[in-house]
N, C-alpha and C positions, 0 to 999 in steps of 0.2 A: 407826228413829231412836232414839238413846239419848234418856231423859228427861232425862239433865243438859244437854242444848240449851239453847241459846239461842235462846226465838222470835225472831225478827227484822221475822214479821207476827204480828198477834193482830187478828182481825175479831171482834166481837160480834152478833149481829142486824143485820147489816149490810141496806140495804134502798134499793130505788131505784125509783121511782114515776114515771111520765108520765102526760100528758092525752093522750089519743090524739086524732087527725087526725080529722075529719069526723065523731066523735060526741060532740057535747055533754057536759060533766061527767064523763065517763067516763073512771079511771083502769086505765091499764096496770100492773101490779106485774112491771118486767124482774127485778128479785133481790127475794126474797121472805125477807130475815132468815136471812144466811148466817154461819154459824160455821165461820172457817178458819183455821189454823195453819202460820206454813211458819218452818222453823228454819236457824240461821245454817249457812250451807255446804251446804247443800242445795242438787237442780238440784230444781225441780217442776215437773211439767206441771198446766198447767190446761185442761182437756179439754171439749166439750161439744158437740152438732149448733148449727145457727145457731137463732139464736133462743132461745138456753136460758138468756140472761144474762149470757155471759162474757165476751163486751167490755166488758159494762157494770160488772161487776166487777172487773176490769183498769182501766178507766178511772176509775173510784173511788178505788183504790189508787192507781192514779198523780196522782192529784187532777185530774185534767181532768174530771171531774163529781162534782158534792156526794153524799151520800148525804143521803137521804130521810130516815133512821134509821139507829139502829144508830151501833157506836164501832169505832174500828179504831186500831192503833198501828205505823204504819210505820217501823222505824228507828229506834225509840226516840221517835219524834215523833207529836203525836196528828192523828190525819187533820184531823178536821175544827176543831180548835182553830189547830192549825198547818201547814197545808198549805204554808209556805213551806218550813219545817222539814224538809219528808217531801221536797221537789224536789230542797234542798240534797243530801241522802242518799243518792236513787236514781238511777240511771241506766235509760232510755227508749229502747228502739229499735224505732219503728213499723214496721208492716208498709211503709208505702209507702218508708222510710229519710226521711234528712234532708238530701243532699248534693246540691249544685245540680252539673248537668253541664258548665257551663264553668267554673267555678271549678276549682283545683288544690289535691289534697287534702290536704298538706298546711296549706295557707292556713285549707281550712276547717276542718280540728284547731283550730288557733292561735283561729282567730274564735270558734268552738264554744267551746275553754278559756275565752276572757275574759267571756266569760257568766255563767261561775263568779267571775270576780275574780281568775284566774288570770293569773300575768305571762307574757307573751308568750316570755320565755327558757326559764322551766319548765314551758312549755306545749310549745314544741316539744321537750324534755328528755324528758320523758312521753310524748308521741309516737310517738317516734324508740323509744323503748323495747315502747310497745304495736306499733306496727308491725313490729317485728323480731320479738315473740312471734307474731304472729296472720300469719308469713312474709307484711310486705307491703311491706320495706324498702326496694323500687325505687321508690314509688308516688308518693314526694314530691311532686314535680313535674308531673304528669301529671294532666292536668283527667281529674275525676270521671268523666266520659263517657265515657272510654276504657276503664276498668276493666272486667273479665268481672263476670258478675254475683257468681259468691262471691266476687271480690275487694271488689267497692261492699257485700256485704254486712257481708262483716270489717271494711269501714271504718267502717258507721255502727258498730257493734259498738265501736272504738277512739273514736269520737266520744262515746258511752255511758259509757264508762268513763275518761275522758279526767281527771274531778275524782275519781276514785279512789272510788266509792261502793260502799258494802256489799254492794250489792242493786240487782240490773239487771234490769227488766224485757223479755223480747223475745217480741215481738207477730210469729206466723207467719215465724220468721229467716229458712226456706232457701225459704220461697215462689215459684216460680217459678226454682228451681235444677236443674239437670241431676242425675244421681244423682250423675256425680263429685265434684259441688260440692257438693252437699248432706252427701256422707262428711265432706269437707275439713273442711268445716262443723262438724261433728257434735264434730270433732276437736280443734278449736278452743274450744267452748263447754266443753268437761267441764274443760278447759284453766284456765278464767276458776274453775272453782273447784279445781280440782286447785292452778293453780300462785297462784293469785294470790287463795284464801280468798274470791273472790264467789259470793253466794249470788245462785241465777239462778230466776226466774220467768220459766213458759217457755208459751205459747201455739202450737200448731200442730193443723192439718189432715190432717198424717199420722202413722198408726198406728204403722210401724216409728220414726219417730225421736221419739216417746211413750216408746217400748220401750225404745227405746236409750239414751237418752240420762237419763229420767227415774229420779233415786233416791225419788220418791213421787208419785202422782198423783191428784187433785182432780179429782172429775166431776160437771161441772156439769147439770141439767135442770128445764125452767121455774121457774127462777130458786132452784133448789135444791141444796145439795153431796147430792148422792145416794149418793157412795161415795168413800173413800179409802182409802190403804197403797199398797203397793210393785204393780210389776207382775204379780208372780207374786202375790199377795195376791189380788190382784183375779181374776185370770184363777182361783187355786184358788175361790173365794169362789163362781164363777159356775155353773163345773161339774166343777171337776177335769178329772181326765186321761178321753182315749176310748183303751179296746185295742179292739183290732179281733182279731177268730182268724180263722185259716182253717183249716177240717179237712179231713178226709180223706172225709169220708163227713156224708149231714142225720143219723144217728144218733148218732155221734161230737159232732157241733152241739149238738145237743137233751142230750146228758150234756154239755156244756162250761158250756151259759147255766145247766143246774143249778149246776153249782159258780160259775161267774159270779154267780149273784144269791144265793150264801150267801156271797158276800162282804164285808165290812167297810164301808160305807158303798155297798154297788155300788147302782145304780139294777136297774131290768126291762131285762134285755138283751134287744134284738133280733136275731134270726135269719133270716136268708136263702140257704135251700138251706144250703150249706158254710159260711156265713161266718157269725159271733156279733161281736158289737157292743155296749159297755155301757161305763159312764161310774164312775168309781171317784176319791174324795178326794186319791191320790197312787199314780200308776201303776207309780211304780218300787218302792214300796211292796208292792203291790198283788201284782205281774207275778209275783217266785219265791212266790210263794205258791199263786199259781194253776195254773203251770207245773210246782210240787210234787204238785198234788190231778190233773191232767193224766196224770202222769207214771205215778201210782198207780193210775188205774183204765185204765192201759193206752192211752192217747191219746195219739196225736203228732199235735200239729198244725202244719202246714208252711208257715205265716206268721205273724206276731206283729207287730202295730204297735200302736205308745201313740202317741197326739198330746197336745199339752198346747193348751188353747183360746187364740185368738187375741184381740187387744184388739178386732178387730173383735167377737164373738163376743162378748165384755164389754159393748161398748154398745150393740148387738143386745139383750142380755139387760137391762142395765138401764134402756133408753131408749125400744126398739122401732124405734129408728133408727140410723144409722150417722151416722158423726162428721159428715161433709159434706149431709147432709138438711137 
């Protein structure tokens, strides 16, 4: 991200404390003094296993709980001096949504806007326009209940966005969505900042739409930012890329991991019978260089795979746990 940004969040020692249940005096520290940064136009994932903070951090930010400590400036607005300020601003779409299923969604557009102070004509004006973006222009009329589920989801999504705020947060979007709904999805969100300049905070449980979707991402663990930057940041950061060879012969092997581990960053490659195996900073990088010193001392070898490591593999390494633990 360029540094001529515009923060849009700035948290300082941010911190949020409880009395735990059934033991006397004894405090919990859920976020423990987080420093975070998210800039305007920005999609960001906010990532972490259960337990590690990040609702609670999310729910700060959206002011539905005070923080303990710590300053934050949402929106231009200071969290805890003016948390009406930071509502006016942001747009909110919870995991569980916000639309009752006999009401007709429309109607609840309309209700939703005047929350805002929004007039009823240019509530449905605004509507009628996010609906046609987010393909849901049939739905007017049709109680909430009937909707597939990425349709109710794109709705709370229009419901979120309805007073035109900077900055949307969305708690788990495609939860409980089929993979085709979950793409639609996918497609739609990049959408809110591509076409229409929101900068989107973005919480979810799955890896691939972190990946996909996220231009930086935030990892949270007991109640710490334990890592950020882009996806590929992360994932080089952890272990780089794995080649894999395959030779022709274990002697042919045993001269490959030599030149393998006189490589530029390589780790101690592993060998098994034909196959060498070792981990290198940037594989493509890496590969004619190795395939050059191969070539030289007379080795062909008859398979070559680079994999680049996975987000699972990222929180594996930084956590010990995977996202849903």
């Amino acid at each position: 991200m360029s540094e001529a940004r515009t923060p849009i969040i700035e948290a300082r020692g941010l911190k949020r404390s409880f009395k735990a249940r059934g033991a006397k005096g004894k405090t919990i520290d859920a976020v423990r003094g987080i420093d975070l940064t998210v800039y305007e136009g920005e999609i960001v994932g906010f990532l972490g296993p259960n337990g590690a903070g990040k609702t609670t951090t999310l729910k700060m930010l959206c002011t539905l709980i005070a923080p303990t400590d710590g300053t934050a400036t949402v929106v231009g607005s200071d969290l805890r001096r003016d948390p009406l300020g930071v509502r006016r601003k942001i747009g909110y779409v919870s995991q569980a949504g916000s639309t009752s299923s006999e009401a007709r969604a429309g109607e609840e557009i309309v209700s939703h806007a005047e929350l805002y102070g929004i007039a009823p004509a240019e509530a449905k004006r605004r509507a009628q326009s996010l609906l046609s973006a987010l393909d849901l222009d049939d739905i007017w009329t049709r109680s909430c209940g009937s909707l597939s589920g990425g349709q109710r989801r794109r709705l709370d999504i229009v419901m979120g966005l309805i007073h035109q705020p900077r900055l949307v947060f969305l708690d788990e979007p495609s939860t409980g969505l089929d993979p085709q709904s979950r793409a639609n999805l996918w497609t739609h969100i990049r959408q809110l900042r591509d076409e229409f300049g929101t900068t989107v905070f973005l919480t979810t449980h799955y890896m691939d739409e972190a990946d996909s979707l996220s231009d930086r991402l935030l990892v949270i663990d007991h109640g710490a930012i334990v890592a950020e930057g882009t996806p590929a940041e992360l994932k080089k950061k952890v272990s780089g890329d794995t080649i894999t060879l395959t030779l022709r012969s274990t002697e042919d092997a045993n001269t490959a991991a030599a030149i393998a581990a006189s490589l530029e960053g390589a780790d101690t490659p592993v060998t098994e019978t034909h196959v060498v195996r070792f981990h290198v900073p940037e594989g493509a990088t890496a590969l004619p260089v190795l395939l050059g010193r191969l070539t030289r001392d007379n080795i062909d070898a008859i398979g070559v795979d680079v994999n680049r490591p996975t987000l699972d593999d990222v929180f594996l390494t930084l956590t010990g746990r995977s996202l849903r633990d």
